[in-house]
C-alpha positions in Angstrom: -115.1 -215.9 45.1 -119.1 -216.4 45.6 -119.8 -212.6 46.1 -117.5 -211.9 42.9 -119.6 -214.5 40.7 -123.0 -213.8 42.5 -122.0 -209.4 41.6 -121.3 -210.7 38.3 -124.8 -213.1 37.9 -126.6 -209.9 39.3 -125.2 -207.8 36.9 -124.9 -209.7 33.5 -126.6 -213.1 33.3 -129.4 -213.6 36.2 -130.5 -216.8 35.0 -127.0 -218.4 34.7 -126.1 -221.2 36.9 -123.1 -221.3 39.0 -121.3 -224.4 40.7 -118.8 -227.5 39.2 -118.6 -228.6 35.8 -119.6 -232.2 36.6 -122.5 -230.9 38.7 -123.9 -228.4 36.5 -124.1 -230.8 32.9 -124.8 -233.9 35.3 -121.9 -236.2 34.7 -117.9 -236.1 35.1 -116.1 -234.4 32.7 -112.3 -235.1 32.6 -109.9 -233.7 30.5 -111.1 -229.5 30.5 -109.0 -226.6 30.7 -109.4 -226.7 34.9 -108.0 -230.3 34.6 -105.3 -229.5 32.8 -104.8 -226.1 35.0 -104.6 -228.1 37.8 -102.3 -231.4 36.9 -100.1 -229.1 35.5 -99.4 -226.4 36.1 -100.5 -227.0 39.8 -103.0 -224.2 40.6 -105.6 -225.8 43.6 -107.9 -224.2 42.3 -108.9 -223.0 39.1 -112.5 -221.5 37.1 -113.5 -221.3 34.1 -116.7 -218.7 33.6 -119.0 -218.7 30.9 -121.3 -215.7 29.7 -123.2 -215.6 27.0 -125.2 -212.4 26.0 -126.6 -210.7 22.9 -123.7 -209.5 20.5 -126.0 -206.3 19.8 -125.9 -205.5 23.7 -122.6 -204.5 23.2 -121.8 -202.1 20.4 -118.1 -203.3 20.2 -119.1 -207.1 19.4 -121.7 -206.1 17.3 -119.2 -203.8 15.4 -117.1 -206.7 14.6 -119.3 -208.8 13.9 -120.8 -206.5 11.2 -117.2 -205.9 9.8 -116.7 -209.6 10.0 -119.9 -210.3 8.2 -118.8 -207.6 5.1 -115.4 -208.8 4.6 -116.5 -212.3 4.0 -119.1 -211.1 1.3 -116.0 -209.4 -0.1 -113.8 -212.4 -0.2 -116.9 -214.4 -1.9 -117.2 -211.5 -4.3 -113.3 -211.5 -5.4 -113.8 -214.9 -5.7 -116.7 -215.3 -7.6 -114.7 -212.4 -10.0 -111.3 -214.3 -10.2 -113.4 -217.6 -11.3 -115.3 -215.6 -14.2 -111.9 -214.6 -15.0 -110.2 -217.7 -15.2 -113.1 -219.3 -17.1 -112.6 -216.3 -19.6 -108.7 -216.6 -19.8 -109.6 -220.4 -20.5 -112.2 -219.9 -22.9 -109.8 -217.5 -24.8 -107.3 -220.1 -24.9 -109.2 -223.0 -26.6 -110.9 -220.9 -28.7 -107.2 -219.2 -29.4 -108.7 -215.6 -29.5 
């Protein structure tokens, strides 16, 4: 398992720290997805990994993140539009146009 994570800290994130949970952020921490791994479904031993990177490193991410980006500018545009039309349809009705 080291070689795999040390190919994979070579490869993608050379200043990433490797090792337990509790030893890496300094104090226990009960109740994670490896506790849970291991009281029940009863693995021995389970990981978690962690890797951050750039989103524009990887043209896929950054793709989707774009498109993600655009389709909530649309939603805030439809729903700026629908609210000018409500206020209009309201307008028109107490002024009875």
């Amino acid at each position: 398992m080291k070689e795999a994570l040390a190919l994979i800290k070579k490869k993608y994130c050379s200043n990433c720290d490797l090792g337990a949970p509790s030893k890496l952020i300094g104090y226990k921490s009960s109740g994670t997805c490896l506790d849970f791994i291991y009281d029940n479904l009863k693995v021995p031993y389970s990981l978690a990994w962690e890797i951050y990177t750039n989103e524009r490193e990887i043209p896929e991410l950054n793709n989707y993140l774009i498109k993600k980006q655009q389709n909530k500018q649309n939603i805030r545009k439809h729903k700026i539009f629908f609210r000018k039309k409500i206020i209009i349809l309201k307008l028109k009705t107490y002024l009875q146009i």
